[in-house]
C-alpha positions, 0 to 999 in steps of 0.5 A: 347461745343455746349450749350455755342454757342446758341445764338439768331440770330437777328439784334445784332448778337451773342445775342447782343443790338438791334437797331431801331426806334420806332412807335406809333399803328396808324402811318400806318393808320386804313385802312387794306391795310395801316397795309399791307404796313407798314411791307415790307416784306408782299408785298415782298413775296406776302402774300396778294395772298393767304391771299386774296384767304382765307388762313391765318394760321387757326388752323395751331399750329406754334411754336416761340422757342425764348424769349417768346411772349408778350402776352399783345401787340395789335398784339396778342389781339382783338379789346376787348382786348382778347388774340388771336391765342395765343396757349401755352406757356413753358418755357425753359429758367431757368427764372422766368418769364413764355412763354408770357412775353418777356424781351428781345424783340426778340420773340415778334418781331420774333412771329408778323411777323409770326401771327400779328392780322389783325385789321387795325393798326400796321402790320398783320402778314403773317398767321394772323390767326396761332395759336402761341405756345410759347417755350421760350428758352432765358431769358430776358438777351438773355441767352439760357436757353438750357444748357443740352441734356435733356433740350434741348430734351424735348424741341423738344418732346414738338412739337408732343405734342402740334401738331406743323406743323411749328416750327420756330427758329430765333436762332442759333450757334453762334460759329459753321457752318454747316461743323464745327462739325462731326456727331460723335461730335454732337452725343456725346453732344446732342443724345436724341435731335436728337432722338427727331428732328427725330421724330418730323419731322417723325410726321409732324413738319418743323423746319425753322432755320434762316441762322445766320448772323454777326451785320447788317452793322457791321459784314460780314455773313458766306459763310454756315450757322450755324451747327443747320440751317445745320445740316442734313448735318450730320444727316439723317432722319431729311432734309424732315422737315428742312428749312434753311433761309438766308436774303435778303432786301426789294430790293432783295439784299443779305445783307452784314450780312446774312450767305449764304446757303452754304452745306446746300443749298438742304434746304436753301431759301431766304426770306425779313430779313432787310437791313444793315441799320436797323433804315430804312430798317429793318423789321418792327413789334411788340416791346415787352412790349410796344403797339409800332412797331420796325424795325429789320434786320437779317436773324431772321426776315427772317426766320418769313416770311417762316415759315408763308408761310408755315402755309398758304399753309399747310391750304391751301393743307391739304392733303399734308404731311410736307415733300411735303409742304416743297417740294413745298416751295423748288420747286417754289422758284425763283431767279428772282430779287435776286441781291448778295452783290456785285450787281451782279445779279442772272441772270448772275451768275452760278448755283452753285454761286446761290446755294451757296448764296440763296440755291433753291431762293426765296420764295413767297406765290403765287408761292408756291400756283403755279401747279408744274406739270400737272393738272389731274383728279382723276378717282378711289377712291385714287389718288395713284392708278396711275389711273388719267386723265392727263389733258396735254394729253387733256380734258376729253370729255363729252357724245357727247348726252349731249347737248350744253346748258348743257355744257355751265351750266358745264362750268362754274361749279368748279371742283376740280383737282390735280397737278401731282407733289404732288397731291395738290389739285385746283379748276378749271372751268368746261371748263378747264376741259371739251371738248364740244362733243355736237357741229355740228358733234353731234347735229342730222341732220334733213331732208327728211326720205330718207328712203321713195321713195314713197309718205309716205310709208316706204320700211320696212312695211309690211301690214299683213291684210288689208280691203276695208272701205265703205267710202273709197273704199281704203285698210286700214291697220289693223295690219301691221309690220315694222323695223328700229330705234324704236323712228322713226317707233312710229311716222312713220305713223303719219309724213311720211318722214316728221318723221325725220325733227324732232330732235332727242336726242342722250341721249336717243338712237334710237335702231333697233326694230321690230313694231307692229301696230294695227289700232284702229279705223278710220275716228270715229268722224273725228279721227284716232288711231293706237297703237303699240308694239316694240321689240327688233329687232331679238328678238321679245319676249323681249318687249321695247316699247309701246304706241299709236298714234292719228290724229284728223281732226279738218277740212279739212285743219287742222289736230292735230296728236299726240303720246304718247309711253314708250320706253326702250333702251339700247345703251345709254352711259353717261360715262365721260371716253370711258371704260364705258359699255352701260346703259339701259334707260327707256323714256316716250316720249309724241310727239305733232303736226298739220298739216294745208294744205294751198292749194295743194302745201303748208303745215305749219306743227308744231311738239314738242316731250317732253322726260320724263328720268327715275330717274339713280344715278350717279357715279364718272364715269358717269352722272347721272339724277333726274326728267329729261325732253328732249324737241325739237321741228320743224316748217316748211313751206313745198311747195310740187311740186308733191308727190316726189319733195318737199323742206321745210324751216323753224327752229328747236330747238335741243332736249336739258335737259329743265328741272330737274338736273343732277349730277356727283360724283366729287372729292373734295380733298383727304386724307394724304393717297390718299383717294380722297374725294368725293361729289354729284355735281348737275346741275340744268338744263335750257331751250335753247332757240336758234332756228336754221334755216334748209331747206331740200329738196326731188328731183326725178332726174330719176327712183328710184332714189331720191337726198335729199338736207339738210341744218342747222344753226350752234348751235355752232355759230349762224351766221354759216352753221352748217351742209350741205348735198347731198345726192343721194339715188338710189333703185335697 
């Protein structure tokens, strides 16, 4: 009952003649955009989008069940005539003649619209690079060759044979619809095929079966499609990898030939088949056994341009399963532009009416390509670990210590996120993905120690011995003690409160410690040298710092000061999410300096302060820094109104990663089963080169009692106020 109403689904109906007018290779021109516009239904669904984004159907194996392919038109040949994206062909037809040759001209026609050569005449097909596997099924009368179960279902089996992602079947029913036949009918005639269809979609085939459809401008289309487009309507287990396609023209317009979806609506689309006047507004490609070209209509022809779709996105989202690839072909179909046979538009029908005639819409490449639900960043070793960053709910916020030059390098990077619905994997920039924490609330404010009410002293230190010089007749420290952030005590006696006009990085933290420092020797050859030791406040065994500071008086007017100490600390934090523990860093820290007293009032002053950051290795949660260099530096014009009354002005440059390369573990996909899949993103760090204005000023306004006032240029936008601040500072 079911064998002797297979029949192929073309712009004959019912196995019929074909009609069409022919063209010679070169009538669209040689220009690639020529071989584009010649087959209408290209531009129709947008192939040039994904095509142009470098998915074209590589390595995508793309069964034609039909009447063969004709291996010899330039459509499947280069331009040395070597067959190309041709797979294997088997033929089940009972004819003599093998899978590659076409007698009747439907499969040729049917496989071009799918995988065309791009070779710059003719047409190119929607996946031009798909590799077509011939099953040919029609003998060259159009007769279906698939007269027994056993056939039939060997047929099918061969799918998970040759590995097919795509099947596509421009054939069809011929006397039944989807709600013609019973389960327990068609269980009786064909079990073991749909044991096989069952497995093949378990192993990952989607089978694409055109609507059916009666002679183009002859025959009225059936409300529901055939009962093979239709059938899991009563059969389970096979809907994840089935797609109906009815026809629309290359206006959008339901043909009067085209089935409509019907009950099989759930997976049924729309896609370019033809218009009812095929000679005009068929559907053009291949025609068999000829170098020639052919307009067809039918929902055959449509069917061919969802089936390459799909080959395009299954290259372009390898990890999804066939299920969620056919998914998504469903989810971003559209109704826009779609018009009935009676020109009433789609917008002004009900839902229902929609479904009935186009099931979820139309379909087209870039829409399929489009983010289905939120992007979101993959935080653990597999994406179903329901452990990802919801982008929606804001971006990731990087390490307020990075500095803005990095952030502007990460900007621009590209990083790989996935679409929430399925997990399908997209490329953003890094300032989609990324908030900048390293802006004017960050970067380091500068000013006047305020910590000192008296000349360079600060309250913290504490001499431990001292003695009379000679020369001088003043006390001199020897050893003495101090306490406070250790990166300022190291240069403390060399810039007194000028010590915090230079800008200190974030990345490398300021920790409470305890400081040893030994005066050396002074005024020996016109030169001053103390070294230290730091430890960890409340824990002086435990060392984190060393090194050694020295002023050398090249005149009396000029001095030249610099320190040079090694410093460990451990409140550093360069996670990229909040749960991430403090990591200890080790610094090298060279600091450079001079002094030149103008007069009594006026002193230039320049400071520069090289960062050297031990080696860390990075890990999907936080950065990590291979040969890394922190620079910043402050040049100043202080005019000193007496020891306690003073204000600068003058232009900082941030501490900022001048040098070396950062790097962050980062996604680059995933696996079928979540696995993400993972690489080393390197940033190559550049120098900034902005210099920010800044004034400070120190004010006694009464006893103990001091105001400070600070001002600096924005980093974020160079002809704003960055920062401004009062501060009054009063000494019980």
């Amino acid at each position: 009952m079911i064998f002797i109403s297979l029949l192929l689904v073309n712009c004959g109906g019912g196995g019929g003649g074909v009609s069409g007018v022919v063209c010679l290779v070169n009538c669209g021109g040689t220009e690639y955009t020529s071989e584009y516009n010649n087959q209408g239904g290209l531009t129709l669904i947008g192939a040039g989008s994904i095509n142009d984004a470098g998915y074209t159907g590589k390595d995508v194996n793309v069964a034609v069940v039909d009447s063969g392919v004709d291996q010899w038109h330039p459509e499947f040949r280069d331009s040395n005539n070597n067959y190309v994206n041709l797979g294997v062909a088997v033929n089940y037809s009972g004819s003599s003649t093998n899978g590659w040759y076409d007698g009747f001209g439907h499969g040729t026609h049917v496989a071009s619209i799918i995988a065309g050569e791009k070779d710059g005449s003719g047409i190119r097909g929607v996946a031009y690079e798909a590799d077509i596997y011939s099953y040919k099924i029609f003998n060259d009368s159009g007769t279906n060759g698939l007269t027994t179960d056993s056939l039939w279902s060997s047929m099918v089996a061969r799918h998970e044979t040759d590995s097919i992602k795509v099947s596509n079947n421009s054939w069809g029913s011929g006397a039944y619809d989807t709600n013609d036949l019973t389960l327990a009918q068609i269980e009786a005639d064909i079990p073991n095929t749909l044991d096989a269809y069952q497995s093949a979609v378990a192993a990952g085939t989607i089978f694409v079966w055109a609507a059916g459809n009666g002679t183009p401008g002859v025959n009225i289309g059936w409300t529901e499609t055939t009962y093979n487009a239709g059938l899991p309507y009563r059969v389970s287990d096979i809907e994840d990898g089935w797609l109906a396609v009815v026809a629309v023209d290359l206006n959008k317009k339901e043909p009067i030939y085209s089935n409509r979806c019907g009950l099989a609506a759930d997976w049924c689309v729309a896609a370019p088949g033809g218009g009812d006047d095929p000679d005009n507004d068929g559907i053009y490609a291949a025609k068999t056994n000829t170098s020639t070209y052919i307009r067809y209509s039918g929902t055959s022809m449509a069917a061919p341009h969802v089936s390459g779709i799909i080959a395009t996105t299954i290259e372009r989202f390898p990890a999804l399963t066939a299920a969620e690839i056919r998914t998504r072909i469903l989810t971003n179909a559209s109704y826009t532009g779609l018009t009935d046979v009676n020109d009433n538009a789609a917008s002004s029908l009900t839902t229902a009416q929609k479904e009935a005639i186009w099931g979820q819409g139309f379909v087209t490449s870039d829409s399929t390509l489009a983010r289905i639900g939120s992007f979101v960043y993959s935080k653990t070793l597999n994406y179903y670990d329901d452990n990802n960053i919801d982008l929606s709910d804001g971006k990731i916020s990087l390490p307020s210590s990075l500095s803005n030059n990095i952030y502007s390098q990460l900007a621009n990077e590209d990083f790989v996120v996935f679409d929430s619905f399925d997990g399908a994997h997209y490329t953003i920039k890094g300032k989609e993905l990324f908030k900048n924490n390293s802006t004017d609330q960050t970067v380091t404010k500068i000013g006047y120690n305020h910590k000192s009410l008296q000349g360079d002293e600060k309250p913290t230190e504490t001499k431990l011995l001292y003695f009379n010089t000679e020369k001088s007749k003043k006390p001199l420290s020897i050893l003495s003690y101090k306490e406070g952030p250790n990166l300022s005590l190291a240069t403390s006696s060399l810039w007194g409160n000028k010590n915090d006009l230079l800008p200190n990085s974030k990345l490398i933290g300021d920790n409470l410690s305890s400081q040893m420092e030994l005066n050396l020797f002074q005024n020996k050859f016109e030169t001053n040298m103390t070294s230290f030791v730091q430890s960890n406040f409340g824990n002086e065994s435990e060392i984190n710092g060393y090194g050694f500071n020295i002023q050398n008086n090249i005149s009396k007017k000029l001095s030249l000061v610099s320190s040079v100490g090694k410093f460990d600390t451990v409140n550093t934090n360069f996670s990229i999410f909040n749960d991430m523990p403090n990591r200890k860093l080790s610094t090298k820290i060279s600091d450079f300096g001079m002094k030149y007293q103008a007069n009594n009032n006026i002193q230039g002053f320049y400071r520069t302060s090289y960062a050297e950051i031990d080696d860390i290795e990075s890990t999907n949660l936080s950065f990590g820094f291979e040969d890394v260099n922190l620079n910043s530096e402050v040049f100043g014009l202080e005019y000193n109104i007496n020891n306690t009354n003073k204000f600068t002005l003058g232009y900082f440059q941030p501490s900022h990663i001048n040098s070396g390369t950062l790097s962050l573990v980062t996604p680059t996909g995933r696996e079928t089963d979540g696995t993400i899949k993972w690489t080393n993103q390197v940033i190559n760090a550049k120098e900034n080169n902005d210099r920010l204005l800044f004034f400070s000023s120190i004010f006694s306004i009464a006893k103990n009692t001091e105001m400070l006032l600070n001002f600096q240029q924005s980093s974020d936008s160079l002809d704003e106020l960055g920062s401004g601040e009062l501060i009054l500072n009063y000494r019980f």
